[in-house]
DSSP file (Angstrom, degrees, kcal/mol; ACC not computed):
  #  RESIDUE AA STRUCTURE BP1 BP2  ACC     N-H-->O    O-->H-N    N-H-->O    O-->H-N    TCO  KAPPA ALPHA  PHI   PSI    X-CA   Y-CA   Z-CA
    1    1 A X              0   0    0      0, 0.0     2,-0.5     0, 0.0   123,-0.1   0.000 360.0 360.0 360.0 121.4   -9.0   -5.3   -7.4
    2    2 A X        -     0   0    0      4,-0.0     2,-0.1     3,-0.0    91,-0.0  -0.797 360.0-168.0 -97.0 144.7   -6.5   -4.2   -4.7
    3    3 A X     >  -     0   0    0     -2,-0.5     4,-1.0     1,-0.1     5,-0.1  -0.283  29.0-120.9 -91.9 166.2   -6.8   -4.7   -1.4
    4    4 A X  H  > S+     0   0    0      1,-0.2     4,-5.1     2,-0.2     3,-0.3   0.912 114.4  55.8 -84.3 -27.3   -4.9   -3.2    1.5
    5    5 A X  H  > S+     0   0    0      1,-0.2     4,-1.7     2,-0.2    -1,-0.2   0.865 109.7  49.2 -56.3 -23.3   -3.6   -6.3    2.8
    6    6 A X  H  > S+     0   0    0      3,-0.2     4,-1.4     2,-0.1    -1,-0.2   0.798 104.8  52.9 -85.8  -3.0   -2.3   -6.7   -0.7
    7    7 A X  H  X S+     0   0    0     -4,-1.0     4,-3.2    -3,-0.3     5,-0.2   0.949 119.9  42.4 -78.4 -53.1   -0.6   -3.1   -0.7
    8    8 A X  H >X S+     0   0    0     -4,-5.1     3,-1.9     1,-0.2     4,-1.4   0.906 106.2  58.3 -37.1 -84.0    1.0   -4.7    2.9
    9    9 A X  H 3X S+     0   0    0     -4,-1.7     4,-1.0     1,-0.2    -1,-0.2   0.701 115.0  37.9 -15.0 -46.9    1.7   -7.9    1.5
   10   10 A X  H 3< S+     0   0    0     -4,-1.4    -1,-0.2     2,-0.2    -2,-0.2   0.775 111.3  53.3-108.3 -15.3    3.9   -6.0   -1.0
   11   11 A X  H XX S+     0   0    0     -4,-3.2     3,-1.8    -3,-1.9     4,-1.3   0.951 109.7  50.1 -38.2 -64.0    5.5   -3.2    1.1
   12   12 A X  H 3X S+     0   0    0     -4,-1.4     4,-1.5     1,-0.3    -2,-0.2   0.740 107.8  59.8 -65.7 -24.4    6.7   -5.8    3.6
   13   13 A X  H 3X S+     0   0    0     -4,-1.0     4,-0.8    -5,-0.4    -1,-0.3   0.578 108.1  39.4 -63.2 -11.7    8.1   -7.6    0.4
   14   14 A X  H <> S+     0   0    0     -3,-1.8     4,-1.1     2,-0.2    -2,-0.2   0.811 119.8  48.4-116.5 -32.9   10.3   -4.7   -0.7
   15   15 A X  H  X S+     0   0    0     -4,-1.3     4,-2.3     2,-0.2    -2,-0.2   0.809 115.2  48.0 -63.1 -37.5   11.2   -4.2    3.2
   16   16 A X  H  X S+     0   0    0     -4,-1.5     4,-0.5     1,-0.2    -2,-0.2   0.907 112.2  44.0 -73.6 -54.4   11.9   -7.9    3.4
   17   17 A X  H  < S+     0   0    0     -4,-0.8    -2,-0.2    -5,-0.2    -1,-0.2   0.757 117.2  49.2 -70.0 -24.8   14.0   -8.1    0.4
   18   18 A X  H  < S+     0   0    0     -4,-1.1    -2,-0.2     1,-0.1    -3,-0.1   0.864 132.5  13.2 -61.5 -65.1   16.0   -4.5    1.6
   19   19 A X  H ><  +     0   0    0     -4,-2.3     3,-1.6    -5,-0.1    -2,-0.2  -0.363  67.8 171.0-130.5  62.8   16.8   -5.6    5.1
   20   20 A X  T 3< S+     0   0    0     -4,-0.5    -1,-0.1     1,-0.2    -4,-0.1   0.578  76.5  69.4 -55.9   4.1   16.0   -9.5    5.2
   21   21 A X  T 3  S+     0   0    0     -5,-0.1    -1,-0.2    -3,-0.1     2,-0.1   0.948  81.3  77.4 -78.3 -48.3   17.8   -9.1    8.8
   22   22 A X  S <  S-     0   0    0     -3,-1.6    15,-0.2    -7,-0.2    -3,-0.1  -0.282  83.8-115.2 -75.6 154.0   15.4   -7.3   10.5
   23   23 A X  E     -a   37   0A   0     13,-1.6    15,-1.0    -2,-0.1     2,-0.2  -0.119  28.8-143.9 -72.0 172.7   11.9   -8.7   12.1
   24   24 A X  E     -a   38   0A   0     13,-0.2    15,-0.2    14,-0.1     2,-0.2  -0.784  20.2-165.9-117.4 111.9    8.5   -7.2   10.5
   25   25 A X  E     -a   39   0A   0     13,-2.2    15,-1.2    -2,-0.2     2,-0.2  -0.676  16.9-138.7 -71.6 132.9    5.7   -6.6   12.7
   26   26 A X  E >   -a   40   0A   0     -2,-0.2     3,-1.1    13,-0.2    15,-0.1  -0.578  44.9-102.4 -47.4 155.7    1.7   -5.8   12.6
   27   27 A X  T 3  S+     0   0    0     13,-0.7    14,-0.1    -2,-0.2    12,-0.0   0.630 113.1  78.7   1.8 -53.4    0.2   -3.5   14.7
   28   28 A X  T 3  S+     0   0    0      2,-0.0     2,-0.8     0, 0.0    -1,-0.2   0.448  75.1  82.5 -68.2  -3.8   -1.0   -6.7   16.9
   29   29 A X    <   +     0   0    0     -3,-1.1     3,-0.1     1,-0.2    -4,-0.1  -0.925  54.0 169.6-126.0 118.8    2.4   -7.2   18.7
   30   30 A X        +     0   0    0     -2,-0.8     2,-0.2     1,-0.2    -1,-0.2   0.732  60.9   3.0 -54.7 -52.9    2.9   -4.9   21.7
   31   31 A X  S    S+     0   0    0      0, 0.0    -1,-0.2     0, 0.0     0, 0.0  -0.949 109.4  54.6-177.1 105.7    5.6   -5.7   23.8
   32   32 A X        +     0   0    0      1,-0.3    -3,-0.0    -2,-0.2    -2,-0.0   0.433  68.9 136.1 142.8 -10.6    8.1   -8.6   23.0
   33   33 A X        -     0   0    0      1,-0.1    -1,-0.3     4,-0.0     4,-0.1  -0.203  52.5-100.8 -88.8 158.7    9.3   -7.9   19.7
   34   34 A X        -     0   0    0      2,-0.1     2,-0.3   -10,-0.0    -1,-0.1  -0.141  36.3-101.9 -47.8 155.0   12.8   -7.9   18.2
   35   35 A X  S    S+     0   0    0      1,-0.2    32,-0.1    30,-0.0     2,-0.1  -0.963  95.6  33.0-136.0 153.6   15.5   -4.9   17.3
   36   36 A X  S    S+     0   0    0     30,-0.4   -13,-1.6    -2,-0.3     2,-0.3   0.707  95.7 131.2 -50.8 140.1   16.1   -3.7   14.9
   37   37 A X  E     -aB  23  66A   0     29,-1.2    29,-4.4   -15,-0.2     2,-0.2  -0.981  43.1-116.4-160.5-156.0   12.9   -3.9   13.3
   38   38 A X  E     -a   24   0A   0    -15,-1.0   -13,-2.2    -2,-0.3     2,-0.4  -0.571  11.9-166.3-105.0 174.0    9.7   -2.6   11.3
   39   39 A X  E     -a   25   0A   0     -2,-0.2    25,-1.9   -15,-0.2     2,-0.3  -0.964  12.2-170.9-148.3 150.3    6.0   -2.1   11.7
   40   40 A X  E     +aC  26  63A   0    -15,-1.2   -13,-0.7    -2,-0.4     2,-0.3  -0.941  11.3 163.4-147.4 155.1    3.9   -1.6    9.5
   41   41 A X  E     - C   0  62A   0     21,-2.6    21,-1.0    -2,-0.3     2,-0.7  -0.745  29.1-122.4-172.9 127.6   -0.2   -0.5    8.7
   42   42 A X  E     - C   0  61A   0     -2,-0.3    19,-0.2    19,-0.2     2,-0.1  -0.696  19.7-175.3 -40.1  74.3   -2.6    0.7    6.3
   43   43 A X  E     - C   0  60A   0     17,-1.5    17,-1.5    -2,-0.7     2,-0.5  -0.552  25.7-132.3 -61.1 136.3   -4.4    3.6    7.0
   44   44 A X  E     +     0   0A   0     15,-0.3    15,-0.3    -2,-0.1     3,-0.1  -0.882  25.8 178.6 -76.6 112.8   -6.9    4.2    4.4
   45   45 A X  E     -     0   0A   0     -2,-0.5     2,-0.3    13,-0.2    14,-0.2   0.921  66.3  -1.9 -68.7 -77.1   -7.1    8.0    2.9
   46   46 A X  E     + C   0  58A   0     12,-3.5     2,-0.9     2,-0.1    12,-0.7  -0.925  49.1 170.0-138.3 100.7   -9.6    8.2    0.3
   47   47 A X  E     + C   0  57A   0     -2,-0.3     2,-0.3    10,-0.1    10,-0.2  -0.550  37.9 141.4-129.3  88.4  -11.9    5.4   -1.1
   48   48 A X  E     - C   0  56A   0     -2,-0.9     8,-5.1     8,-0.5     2,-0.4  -0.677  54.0 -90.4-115.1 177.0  -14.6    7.5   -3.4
   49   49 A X  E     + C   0  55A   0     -2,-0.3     6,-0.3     6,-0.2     3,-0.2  -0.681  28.1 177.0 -73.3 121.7  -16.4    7.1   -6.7
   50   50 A X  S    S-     0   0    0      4,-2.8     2,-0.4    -2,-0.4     5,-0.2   0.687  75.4 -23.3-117.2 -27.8  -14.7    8.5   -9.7
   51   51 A X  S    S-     0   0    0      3,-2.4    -1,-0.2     1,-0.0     0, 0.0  -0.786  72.9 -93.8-152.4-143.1  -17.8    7.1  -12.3
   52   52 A X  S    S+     0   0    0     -2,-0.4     3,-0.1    -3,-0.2    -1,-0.0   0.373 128.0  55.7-116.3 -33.7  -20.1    4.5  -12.0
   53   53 A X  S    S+     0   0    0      1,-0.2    73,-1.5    72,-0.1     2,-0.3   0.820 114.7  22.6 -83.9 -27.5  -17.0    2.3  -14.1
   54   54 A X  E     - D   0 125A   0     71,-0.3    -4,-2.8    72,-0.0    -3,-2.4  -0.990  67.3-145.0-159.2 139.8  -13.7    2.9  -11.6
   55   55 A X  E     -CD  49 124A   0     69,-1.8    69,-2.7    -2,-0.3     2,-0.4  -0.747  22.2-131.1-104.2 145.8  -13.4    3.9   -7.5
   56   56 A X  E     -CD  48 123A   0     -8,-5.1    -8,-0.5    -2,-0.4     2,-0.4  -0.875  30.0-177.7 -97.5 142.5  -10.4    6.2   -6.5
   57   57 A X  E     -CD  47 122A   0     65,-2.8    65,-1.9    -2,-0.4     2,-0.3  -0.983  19.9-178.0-140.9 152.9   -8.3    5.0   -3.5
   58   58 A X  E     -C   46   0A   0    -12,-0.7   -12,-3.5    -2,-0.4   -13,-0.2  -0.910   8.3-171.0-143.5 147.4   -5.2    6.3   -1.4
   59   59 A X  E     -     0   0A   0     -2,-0.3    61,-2.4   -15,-0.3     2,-0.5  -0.622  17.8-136.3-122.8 139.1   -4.1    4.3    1.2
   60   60 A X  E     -CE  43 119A   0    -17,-1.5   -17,-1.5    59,-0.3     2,-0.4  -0.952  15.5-151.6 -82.4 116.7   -1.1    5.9    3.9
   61   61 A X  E     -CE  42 118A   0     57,-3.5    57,-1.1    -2,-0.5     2,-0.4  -0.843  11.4-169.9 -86.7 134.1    1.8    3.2    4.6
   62   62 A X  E     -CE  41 117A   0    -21,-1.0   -21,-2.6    -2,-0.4     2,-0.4  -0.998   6.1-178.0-135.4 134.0    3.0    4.1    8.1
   63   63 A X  E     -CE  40 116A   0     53,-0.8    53,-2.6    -2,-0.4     2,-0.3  -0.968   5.6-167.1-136.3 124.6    6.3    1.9    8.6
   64   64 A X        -     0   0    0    -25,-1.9     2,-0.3    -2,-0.4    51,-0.2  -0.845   3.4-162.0 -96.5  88.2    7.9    2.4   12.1
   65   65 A X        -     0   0    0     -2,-0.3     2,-0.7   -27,-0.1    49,-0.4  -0.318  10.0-165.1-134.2 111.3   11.3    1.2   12.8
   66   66 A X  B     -B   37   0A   0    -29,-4.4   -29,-1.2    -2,-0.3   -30,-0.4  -0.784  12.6-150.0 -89.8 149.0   12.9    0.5   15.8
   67   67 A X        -     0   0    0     -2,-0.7   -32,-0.0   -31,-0.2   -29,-0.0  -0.949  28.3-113.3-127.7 169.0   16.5    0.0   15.9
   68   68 A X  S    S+     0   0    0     -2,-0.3     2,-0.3     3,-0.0    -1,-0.1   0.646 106.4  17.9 -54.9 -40.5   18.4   -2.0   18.3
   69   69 A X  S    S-     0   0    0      1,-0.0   -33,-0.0    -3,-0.0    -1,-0.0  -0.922  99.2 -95.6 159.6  95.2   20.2    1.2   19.9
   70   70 A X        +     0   0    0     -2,-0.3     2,-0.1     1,-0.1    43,-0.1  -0.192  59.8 164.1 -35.5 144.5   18.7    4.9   19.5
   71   71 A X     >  -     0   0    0     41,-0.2     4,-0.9    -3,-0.0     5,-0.2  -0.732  27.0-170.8-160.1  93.7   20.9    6.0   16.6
   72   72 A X  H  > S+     0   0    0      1,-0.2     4,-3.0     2,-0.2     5,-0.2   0.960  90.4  53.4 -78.1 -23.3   19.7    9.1   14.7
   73   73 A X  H  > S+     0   0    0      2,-0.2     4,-2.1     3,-0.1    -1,-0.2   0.953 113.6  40.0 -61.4 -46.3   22.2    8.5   12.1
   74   74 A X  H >> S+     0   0    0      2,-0.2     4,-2.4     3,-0.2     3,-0.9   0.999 112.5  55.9 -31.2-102.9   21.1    4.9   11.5
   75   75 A X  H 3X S+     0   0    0     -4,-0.9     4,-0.8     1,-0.2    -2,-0.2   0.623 109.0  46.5 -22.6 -39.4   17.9    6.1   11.8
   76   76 A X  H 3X S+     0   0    0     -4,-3.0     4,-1.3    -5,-0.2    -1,-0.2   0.937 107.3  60.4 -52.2 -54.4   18.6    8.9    8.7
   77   77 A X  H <X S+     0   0    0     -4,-2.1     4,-2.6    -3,-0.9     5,-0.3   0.866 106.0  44.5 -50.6 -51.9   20.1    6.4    6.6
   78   78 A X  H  X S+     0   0    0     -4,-2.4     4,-2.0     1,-0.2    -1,-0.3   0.893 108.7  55.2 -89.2  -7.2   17.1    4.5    6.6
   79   79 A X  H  X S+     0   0    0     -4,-0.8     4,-2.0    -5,-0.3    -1,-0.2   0.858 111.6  40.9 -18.5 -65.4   14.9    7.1    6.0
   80   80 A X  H  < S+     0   0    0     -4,-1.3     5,-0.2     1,-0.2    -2,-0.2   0.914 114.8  52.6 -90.2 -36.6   16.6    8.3    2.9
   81   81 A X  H >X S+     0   0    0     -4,-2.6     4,-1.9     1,-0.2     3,-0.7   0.909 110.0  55.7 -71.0 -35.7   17.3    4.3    1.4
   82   82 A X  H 3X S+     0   0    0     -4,-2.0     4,-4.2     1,-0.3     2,-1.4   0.948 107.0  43.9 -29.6 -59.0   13.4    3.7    2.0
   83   83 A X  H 3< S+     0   0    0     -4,-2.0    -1,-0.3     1,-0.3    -2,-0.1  -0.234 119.1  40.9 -83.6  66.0   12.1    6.3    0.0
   84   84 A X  H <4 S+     0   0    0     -2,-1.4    -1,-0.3    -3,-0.7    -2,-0.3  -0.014 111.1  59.0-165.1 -26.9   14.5    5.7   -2.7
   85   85 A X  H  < S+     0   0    0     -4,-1.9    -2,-0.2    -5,-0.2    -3,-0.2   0.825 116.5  34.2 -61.1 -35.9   13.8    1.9   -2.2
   86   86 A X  S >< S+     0   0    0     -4,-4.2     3,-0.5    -5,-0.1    13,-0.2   0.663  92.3 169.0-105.5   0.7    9.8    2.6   -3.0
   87   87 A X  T 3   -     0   0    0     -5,-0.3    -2,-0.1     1,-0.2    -3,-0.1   0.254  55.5 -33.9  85.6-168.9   10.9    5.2   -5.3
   88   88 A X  T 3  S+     0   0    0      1,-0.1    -1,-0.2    -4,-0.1     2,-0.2  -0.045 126.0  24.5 -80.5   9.9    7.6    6.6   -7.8
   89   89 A X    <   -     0   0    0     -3,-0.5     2,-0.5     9,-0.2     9,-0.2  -0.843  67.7-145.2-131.4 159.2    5.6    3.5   -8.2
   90   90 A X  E     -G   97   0B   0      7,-1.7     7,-1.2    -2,-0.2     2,-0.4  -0.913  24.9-112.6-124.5 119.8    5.0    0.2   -6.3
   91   91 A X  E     +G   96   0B   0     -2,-0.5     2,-0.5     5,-0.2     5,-0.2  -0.185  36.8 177.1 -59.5 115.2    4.3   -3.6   -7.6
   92   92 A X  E >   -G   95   0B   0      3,-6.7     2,-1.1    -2,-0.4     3,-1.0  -0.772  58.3 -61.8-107.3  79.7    1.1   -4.4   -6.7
   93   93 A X  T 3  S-     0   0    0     -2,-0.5     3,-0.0     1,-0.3   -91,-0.0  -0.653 124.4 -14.2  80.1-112.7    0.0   -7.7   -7.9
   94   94 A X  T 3  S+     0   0    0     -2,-1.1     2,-0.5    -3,-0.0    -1,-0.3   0.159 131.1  49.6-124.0   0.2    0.2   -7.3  -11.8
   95   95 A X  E <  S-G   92   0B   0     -3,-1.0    -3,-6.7    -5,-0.0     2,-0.4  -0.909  75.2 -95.2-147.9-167.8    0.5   -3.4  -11.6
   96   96 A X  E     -G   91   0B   0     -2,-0.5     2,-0.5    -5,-0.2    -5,-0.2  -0.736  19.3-164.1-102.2 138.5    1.7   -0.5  -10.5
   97   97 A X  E     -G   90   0B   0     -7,-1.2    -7,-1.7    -2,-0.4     2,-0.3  -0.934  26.0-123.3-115.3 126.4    0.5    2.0   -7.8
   98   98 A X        -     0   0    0     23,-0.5     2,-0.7    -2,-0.5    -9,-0.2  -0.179  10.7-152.1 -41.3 105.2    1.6    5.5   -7.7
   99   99 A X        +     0   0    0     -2,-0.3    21,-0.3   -13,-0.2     3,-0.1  -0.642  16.5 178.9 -88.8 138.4    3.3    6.8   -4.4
  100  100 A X        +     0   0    0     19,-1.7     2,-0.2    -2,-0.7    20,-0.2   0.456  59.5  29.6-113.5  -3.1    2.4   10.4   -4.5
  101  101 A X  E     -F  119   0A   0     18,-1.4    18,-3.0     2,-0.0    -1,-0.3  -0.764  49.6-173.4 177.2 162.7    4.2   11.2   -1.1
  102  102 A X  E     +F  118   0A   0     -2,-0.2     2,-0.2    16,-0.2    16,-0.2  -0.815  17.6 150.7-144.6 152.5    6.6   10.4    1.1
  103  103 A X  E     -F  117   0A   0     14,-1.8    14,-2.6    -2,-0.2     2,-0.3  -0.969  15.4-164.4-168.6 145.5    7.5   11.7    4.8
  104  104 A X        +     0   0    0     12,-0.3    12,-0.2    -2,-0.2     2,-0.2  -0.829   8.0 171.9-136.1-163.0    9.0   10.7    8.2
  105  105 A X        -     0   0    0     -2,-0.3    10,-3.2    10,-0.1     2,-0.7  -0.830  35.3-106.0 160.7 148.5    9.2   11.9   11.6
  106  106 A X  E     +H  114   0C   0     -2,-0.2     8,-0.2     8,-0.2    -2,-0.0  -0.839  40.9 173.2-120.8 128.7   10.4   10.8   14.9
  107  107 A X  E   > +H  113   0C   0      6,-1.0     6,-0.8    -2,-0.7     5,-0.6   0.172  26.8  84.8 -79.6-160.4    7.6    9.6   17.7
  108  108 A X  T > 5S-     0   0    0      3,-0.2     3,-1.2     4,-0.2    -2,-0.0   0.199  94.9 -64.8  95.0 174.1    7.8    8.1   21.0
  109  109 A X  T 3 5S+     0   0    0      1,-0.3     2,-0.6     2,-0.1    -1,-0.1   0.976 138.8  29.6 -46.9 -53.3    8.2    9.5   24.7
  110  110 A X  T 3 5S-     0   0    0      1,-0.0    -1,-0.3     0, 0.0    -2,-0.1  -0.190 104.1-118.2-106.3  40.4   11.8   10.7   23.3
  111  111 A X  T < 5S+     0   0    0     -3,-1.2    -3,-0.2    -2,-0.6    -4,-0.1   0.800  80.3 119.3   9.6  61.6   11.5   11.4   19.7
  112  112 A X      < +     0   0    0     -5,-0.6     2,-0.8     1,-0.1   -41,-0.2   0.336  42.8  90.2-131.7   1.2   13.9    8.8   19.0
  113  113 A X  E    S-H  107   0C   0     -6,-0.8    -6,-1.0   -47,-0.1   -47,-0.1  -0.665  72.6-128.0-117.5 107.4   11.8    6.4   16.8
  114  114 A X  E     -H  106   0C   0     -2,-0.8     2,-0.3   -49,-0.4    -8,-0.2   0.203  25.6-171.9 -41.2 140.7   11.7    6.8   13.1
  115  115 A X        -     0   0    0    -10,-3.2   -51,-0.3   -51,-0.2     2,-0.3  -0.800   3.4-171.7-131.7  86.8    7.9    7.0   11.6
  116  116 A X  E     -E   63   0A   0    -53,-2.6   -53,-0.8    -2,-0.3     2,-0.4  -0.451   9.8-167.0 -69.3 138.2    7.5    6.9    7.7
  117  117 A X  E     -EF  62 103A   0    -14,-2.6   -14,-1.8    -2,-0.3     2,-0.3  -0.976   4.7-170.7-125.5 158.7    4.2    7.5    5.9
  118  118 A X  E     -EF  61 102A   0    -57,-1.1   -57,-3.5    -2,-0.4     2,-0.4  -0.951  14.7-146.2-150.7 116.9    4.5    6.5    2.3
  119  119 A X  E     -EF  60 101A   0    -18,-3.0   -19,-1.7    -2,-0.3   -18,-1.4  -0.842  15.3-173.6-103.6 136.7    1.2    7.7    0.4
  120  120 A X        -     0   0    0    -61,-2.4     2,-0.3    -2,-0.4   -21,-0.1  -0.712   2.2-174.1-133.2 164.9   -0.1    5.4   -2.6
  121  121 A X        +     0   0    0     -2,-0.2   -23,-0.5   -63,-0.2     2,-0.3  -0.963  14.2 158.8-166.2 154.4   -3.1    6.6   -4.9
  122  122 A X  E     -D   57   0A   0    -65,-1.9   -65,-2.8    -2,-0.3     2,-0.5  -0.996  32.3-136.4-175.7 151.0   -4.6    4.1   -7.6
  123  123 A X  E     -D   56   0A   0     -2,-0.3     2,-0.3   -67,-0.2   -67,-0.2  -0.972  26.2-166.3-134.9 158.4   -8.2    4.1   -9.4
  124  124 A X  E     -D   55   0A   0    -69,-2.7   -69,-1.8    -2,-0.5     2,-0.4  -0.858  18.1-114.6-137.8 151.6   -9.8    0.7   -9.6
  125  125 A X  E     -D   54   0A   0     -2,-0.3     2,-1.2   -71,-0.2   -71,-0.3  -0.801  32.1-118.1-105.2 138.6  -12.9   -0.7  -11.7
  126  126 A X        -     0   0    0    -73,-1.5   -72,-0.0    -2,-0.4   -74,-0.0  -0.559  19.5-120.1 -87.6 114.8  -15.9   -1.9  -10.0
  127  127 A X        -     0   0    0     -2,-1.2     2,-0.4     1,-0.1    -1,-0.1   0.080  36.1-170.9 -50.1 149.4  -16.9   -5.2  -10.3
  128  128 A X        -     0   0    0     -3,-0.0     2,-1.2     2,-0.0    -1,-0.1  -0.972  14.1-148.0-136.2 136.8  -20.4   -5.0  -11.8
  129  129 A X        -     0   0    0     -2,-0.4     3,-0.1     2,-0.0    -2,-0.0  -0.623  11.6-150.0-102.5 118.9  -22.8   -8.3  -12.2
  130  130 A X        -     0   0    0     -2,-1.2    -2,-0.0     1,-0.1     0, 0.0  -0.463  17.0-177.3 -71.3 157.8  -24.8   -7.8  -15.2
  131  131 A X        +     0   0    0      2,-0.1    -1,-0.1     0, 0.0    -2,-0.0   0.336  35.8 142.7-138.6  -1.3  -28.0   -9.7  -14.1
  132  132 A X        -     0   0    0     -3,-0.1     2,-0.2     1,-0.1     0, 0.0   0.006  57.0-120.7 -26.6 141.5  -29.4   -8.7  -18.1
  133  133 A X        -     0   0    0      0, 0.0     2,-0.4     0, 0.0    -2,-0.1  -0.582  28.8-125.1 -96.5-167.2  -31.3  -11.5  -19.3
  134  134 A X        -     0   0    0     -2,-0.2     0, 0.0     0, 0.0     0, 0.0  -0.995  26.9 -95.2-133.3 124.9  -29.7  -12.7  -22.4
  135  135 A X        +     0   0    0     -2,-0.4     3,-0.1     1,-0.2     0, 0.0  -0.050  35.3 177.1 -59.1 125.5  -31.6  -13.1  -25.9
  136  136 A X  S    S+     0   0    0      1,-0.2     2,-0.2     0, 0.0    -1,-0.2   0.822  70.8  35.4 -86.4 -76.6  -33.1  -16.7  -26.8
  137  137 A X        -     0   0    0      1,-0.0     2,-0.4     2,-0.0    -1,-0.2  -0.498  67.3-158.2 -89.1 133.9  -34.9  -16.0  -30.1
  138  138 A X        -     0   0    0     -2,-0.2     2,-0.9    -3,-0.1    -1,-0.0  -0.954  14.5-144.6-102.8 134.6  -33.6  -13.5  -32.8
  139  139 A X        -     0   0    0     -2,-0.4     2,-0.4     2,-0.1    -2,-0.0  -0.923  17.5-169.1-112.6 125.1  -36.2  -12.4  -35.1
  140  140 A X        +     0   0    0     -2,-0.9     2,-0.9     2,-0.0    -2,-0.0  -0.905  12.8 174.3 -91.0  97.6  -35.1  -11.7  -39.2
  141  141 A X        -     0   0    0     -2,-0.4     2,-0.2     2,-0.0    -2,-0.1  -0.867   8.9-169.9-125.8 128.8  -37.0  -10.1  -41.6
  142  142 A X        -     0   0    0     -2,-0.9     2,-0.3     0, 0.0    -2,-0.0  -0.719   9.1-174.2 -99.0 148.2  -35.2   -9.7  -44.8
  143  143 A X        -     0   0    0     -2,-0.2     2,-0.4     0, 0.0    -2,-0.0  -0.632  22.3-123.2-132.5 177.9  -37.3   -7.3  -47.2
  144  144 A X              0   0    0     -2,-0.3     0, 0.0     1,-0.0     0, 0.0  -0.779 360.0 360.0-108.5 146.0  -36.1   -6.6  -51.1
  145  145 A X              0   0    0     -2,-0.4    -1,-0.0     0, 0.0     0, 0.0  -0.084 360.0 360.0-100.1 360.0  -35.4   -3.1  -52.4
């Protein structure tokens, strides 16, 4: 089963391994933080029943990136190396999840800070505990023809 922490967990790895200079953030940190760097969170999308055997999910990656300096060029650049760093699937654990779309924008009072969303979509089985009781005795009766 994936989680969203593990769909973080393995974003921030591919961000970590791209630009091991820059800081990585949660959500949780306000006001204090380093520049350049990212933030990152998991919005959740979709999380429905597809049978009774496998759930669908998509998850939205929203990775925001400050850089030391408003820079819009700087700011392009990483834009375009991202999505071509998380490319048409992402390692998730022991597989692969489809990203099925990819986007940025700039936020802030001054629209000067880069905003990615990175959309992932994945179908999952659903744990089931058989609670069947399990056969003691077999009964055999062999006939002749």
């Amino acid at each position: 089963m994936i989680t969203p922490l593990d769909i973080r967990t393995s974003a921030l790895g591919l961000l970590k391994k791209k630009y091991p200079k820059c800081k990585r953030y949660g959500n949780e940190v306000m006001e204090g933080f380093d520049k350049p760097s990212f933030f990152m969170s998991i919005m959740p999308i979709t999380n429905s029943n597809a049978s009774v055997n496998f759930k669908f999910y998509s998850y939205s990656i929203i990775i925001t990136y400050f850089p030391k300096e408003p820079d819009e060029i700087d700011s392009l650049t990483k834009a375009a190396e991202i999505e071509i760093l998380f490319g048409y699937q992402m390692k998730v654990k022991d597989r692969l999840i489809n990203i099925t779309d990819y986007s940025y924008d700039f936020v802030g009072n001054n629209k000067n800070i880069l905003q990615i969303t990175i959309d992932v979509e994945f179908y999952d089985d659903i744990d089931k505990k058989d609670n069947s009781k399990i056969a003691d005795k077999l009964y055999l009766r062999k006939e002749k023809r």
